[in-house]
BAMARVEX-470640 format. One record per residue: x, y, z of N, C-alpha, C in turn. Coordinates in steps of 0.05 Angstrom, whole numbers, plus 5000, padded with zeros to 4 digits. Atoms other than C-alpha are relative to their C-alpha. Layout:
BEGIN
XYZXYZXYZ/...
This chain:
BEGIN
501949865017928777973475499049824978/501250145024924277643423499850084978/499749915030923778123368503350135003/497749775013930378523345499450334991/501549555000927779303357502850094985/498749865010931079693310498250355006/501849684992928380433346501550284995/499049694998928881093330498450165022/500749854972927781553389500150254994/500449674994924982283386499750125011/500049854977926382803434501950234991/497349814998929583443451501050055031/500449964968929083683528501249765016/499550164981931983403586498549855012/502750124990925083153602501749714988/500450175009927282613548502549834994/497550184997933782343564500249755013/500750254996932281823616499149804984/502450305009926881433579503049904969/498650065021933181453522502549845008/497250204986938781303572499249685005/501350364996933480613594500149764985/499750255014933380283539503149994987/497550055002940880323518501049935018/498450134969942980093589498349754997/501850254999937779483579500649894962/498950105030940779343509499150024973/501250065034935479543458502750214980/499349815028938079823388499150215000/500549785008938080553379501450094975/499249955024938680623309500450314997/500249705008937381353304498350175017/502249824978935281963345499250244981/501749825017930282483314499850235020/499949914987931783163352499150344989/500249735008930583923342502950114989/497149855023935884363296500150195025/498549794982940984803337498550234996/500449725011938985473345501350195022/498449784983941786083378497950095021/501350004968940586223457501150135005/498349874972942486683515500450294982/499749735002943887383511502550094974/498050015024950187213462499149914972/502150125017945586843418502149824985/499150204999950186273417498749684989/501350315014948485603376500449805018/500650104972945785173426499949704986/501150285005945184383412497449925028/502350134974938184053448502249745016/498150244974940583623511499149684985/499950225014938183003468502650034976/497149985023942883203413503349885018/498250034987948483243469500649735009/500650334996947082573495500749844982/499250265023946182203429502949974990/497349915018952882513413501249855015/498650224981956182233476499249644995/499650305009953981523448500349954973/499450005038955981603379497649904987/503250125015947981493357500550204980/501049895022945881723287498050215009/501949804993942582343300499350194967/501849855027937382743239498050255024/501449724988934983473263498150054977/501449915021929883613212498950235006/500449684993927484393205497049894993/502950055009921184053167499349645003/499950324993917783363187498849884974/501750125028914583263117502150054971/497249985025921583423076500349704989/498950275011922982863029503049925006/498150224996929782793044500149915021/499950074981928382783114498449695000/501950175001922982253102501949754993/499250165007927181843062502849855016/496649984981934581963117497949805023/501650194985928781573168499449824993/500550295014926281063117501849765008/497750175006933380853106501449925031/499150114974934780743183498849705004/501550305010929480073171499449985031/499550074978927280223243496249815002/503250175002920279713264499750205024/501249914969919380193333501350254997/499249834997919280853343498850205026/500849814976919081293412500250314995/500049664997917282053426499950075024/499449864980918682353485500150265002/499149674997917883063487499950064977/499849935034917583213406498050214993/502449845021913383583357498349744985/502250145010906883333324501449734973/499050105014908682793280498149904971/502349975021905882763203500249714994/501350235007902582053187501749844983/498350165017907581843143501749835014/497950134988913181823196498649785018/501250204983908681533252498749804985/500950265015905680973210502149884986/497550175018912480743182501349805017/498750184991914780313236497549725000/500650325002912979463232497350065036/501349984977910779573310499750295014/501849744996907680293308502650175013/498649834988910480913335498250115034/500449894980909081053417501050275016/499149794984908981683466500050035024/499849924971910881833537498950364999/500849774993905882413561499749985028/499549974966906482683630496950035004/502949984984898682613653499549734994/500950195014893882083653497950044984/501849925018890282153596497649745002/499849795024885682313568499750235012/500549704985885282883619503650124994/497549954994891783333612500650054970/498050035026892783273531501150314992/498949725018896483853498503450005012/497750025012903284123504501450115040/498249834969904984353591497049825016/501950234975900883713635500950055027/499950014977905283823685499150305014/501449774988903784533697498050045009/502649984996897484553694497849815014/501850204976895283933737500850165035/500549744976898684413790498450225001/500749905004895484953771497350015003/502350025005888684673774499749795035/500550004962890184453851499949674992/501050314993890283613832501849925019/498850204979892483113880500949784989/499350195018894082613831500650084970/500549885031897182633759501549764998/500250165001900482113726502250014974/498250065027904681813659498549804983/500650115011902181523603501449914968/499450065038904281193533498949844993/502650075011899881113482500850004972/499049925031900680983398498550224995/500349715017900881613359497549964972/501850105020894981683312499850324990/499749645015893082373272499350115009/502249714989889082753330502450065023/497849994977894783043388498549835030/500550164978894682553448497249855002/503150095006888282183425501149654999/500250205007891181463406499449825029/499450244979890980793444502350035014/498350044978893380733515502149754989/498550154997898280293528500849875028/499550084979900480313595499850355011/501649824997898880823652502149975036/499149984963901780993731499550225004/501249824990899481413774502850215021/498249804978902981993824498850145010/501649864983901582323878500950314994/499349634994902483103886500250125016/500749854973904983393942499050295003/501349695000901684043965502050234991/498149815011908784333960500949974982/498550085022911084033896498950274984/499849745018913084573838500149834966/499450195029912284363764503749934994/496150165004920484283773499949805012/499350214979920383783828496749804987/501150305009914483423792500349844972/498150225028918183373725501149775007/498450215000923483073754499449745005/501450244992918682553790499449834969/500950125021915582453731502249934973/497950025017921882483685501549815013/498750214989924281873724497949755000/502250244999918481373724498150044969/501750035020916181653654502449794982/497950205006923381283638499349685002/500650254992921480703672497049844983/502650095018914380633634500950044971/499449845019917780793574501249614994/498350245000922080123583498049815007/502050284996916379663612498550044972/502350065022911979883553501849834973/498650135021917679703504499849704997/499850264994918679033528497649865007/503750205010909878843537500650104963/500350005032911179053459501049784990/498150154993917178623462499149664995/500450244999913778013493496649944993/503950025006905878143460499650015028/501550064971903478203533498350345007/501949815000899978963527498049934981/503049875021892679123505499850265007/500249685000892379713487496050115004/503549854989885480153507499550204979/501549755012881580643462500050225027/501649914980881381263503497550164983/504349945004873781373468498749785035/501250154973872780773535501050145017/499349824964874581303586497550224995/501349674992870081853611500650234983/499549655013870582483564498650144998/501649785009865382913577502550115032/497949894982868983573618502349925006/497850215006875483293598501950235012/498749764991881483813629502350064981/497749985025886884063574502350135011/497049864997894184333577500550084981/499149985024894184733527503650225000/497649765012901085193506499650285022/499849764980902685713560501250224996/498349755024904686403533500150255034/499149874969907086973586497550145006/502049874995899687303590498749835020/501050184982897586703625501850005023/499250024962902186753685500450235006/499749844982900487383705498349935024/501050084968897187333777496650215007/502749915001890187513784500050015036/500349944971890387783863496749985011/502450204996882687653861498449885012/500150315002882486993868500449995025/499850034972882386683931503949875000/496850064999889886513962500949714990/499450245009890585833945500349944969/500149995029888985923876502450104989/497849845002894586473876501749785004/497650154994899286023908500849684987/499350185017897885403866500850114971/499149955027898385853793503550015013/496549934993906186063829501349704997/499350285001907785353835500149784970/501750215010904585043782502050204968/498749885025909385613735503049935015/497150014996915685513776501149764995/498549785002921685533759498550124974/500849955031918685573686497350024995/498749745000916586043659498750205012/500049834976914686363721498150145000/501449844993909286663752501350385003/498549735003909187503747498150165007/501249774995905788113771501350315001/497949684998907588913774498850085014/500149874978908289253836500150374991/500049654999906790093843500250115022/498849944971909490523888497250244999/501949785001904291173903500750234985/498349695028909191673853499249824969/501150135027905891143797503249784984/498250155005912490773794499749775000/501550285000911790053772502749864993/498050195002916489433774498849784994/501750284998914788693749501949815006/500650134970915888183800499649694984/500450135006916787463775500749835029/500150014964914987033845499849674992/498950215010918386313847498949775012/499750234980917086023912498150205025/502049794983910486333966499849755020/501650264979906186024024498750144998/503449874998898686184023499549995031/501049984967896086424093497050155003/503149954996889186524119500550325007/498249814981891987204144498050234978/502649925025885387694115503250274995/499149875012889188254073498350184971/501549995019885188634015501749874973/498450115024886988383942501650254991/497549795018892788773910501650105033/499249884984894689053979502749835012/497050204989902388934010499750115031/498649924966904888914079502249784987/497150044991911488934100501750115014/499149774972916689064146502850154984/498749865005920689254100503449915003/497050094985926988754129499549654991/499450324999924787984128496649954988/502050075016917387864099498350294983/501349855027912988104041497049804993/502250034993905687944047497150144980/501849865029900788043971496849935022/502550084997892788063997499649914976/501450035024888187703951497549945012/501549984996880887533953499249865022/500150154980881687044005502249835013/497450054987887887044051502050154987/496849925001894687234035501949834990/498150155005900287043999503750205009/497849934984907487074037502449994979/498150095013913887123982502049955013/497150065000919886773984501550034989/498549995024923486693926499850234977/500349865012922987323873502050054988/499149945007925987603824499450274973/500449715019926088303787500349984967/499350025027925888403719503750134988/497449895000933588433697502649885017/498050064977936088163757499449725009/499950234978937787563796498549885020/501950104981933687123838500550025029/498349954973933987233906497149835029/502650164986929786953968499750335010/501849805001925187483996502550265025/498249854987930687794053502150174989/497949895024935987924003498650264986/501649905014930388223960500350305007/500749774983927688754013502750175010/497349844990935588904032500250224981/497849895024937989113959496550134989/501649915022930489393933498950155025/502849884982925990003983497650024996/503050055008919189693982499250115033/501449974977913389934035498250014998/501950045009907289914050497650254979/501649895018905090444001499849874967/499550165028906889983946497349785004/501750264999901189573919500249894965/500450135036899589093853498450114979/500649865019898189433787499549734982/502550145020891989073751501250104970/
């Protein structure tokens, strides 16, 4: 190595453990990790540490949870780390003070390639919007969210069946790996960084913040559409709709894992046999469930489901 990185690393999520495990297995300095404050989880409401916390702990790193990013003592507990480089992975917005304090800037690993994708859920919503390609990028942090200079950039494919779980993980393994090449073009001066103002931004595509109104299931829509929003929310935090029986009884229906079929059906309408499949119409084709799960209860694949719940076909989807 040519300079002496003294880095602090911000994250919380398991998204942001790799790119933290990379460079401590390749020898840089982790002076200090910058993580979210415990808070209480689960039905016990149990004080939870973030899986970065857990981690840093297992390497005896200096870890600072700050409740506020513009607290002076916090400001000053980071000063005094004297780091020149600082990574984000997964974090909250960061206020101008902190990101402009390191010698060789502060960088971010975002799951798209920007500048399409910026905001706070890329991977969801590149499923969600049916792409065939999405991507990893890190870029320095400047005062607009996901706006600064590229840095470095890789691409990925999408399989038709991939689920925002199975393309984290893709991507939570090679955003590691760009995380560590970009360090080291910092390393040895060998990146130019890009303005993205020199990319394309007119009709630019966003990710913004996903709240549970957004994954309800618009039956609608033609099937594909249906069957990429299901995907594009699983496992997290899950596609949902509410089923009615003809006595006005209603259940909601969070649906994990489908297959879209040309198979005509009206929208909202079910077939079933009542034993081994479960079959939603929508505006164009059919969607087949697999995976479901009730509100309350346990996930189950769609056989299980139909055993332990009496659905038929007088049951349809409540708009």
């Amino acid at each position: 190595m040519n300079k002496e990185f003294r880095i602090v690393f911000m994250g919380t999520p398991e998204f942001a453990i790799p790119s933290l495990s990379i460079l401590i297995e390749n020898g840089y300095h982790i002076v200090g990790i910058v993580t979210a404050p415990d808070k209480p989880a689960g039905r016990g409401r149990n004080i939870q540490e973030s899986p970065v916390k857990i981690y840093a702990k297992s390497k005896n790193l200096t870890i600072l949870q700050p409740t506020n990013l513009k607290d002076p003592e916090f400001i000053n507990n980071i000063s005094a780390l004297n780091a020149n480089l600082q990574i984000v992975v997964a974090f909250r917005m960061l206020p101008q003070v902190v990101w402009e304090m390191p010698e060789f800037g502060t960088f971010n690993l975002h799951a798209s390639l920007l500048p399409n994708y910026r905001g706070a859920a890329p991977i969801n919503w590149v499923i969600i919007n049916g792409e065939k390609t999405t991507g990893i990028t890190t870029f320095y942090i400047n005062e607009r969210i996901d706006t600064g200079d590229i840095l470095m950039q890789n691409k990925v494919e999408i399989s038709p069946q991939d689920s925002a779980g199975t393309l984290h993980d893709v991507l939570q393994a090679q955003g590691a790996e760009l995380v560590l090449k970009t360090v080291e073009g910092i390393d040895n001066d060998m990146l130019e960084k890009q303005a993205q103002i020199d990319f394309e931004t007119d009709n630019l595509k966003l990710a913004p913040k996903i709240y549970k109104e957004d994954c309800k299931l618009n039956w609608s829509s033609p099937a594909v559409q249906v069957f990429n929003k299901i995907r594009g929310l699983s496992p997290y935090p899950g596609a949902w709709t509410v089923l009615k029986d003809n006595k006005g009884k209603e259940q909601q229906l969070k649906i994990f894992e489908a297959e879209h079929s040309d198979r005509p059906l009206s929208a909202g309408a079910i077939e079933t046999d009542s034993n081994t499949y479960l079959l939603i119409g929508t505006s164009a084709g059919s969607i087949s469930l697999k995976s479901i799960q009730i509100a309350g209860k346990k996930r189950n694949n769609i056989v299980d489901f139909l055993r332990g719940f009496r659905l038929d076909n007088t049951w349809r989807i409540h708009n």
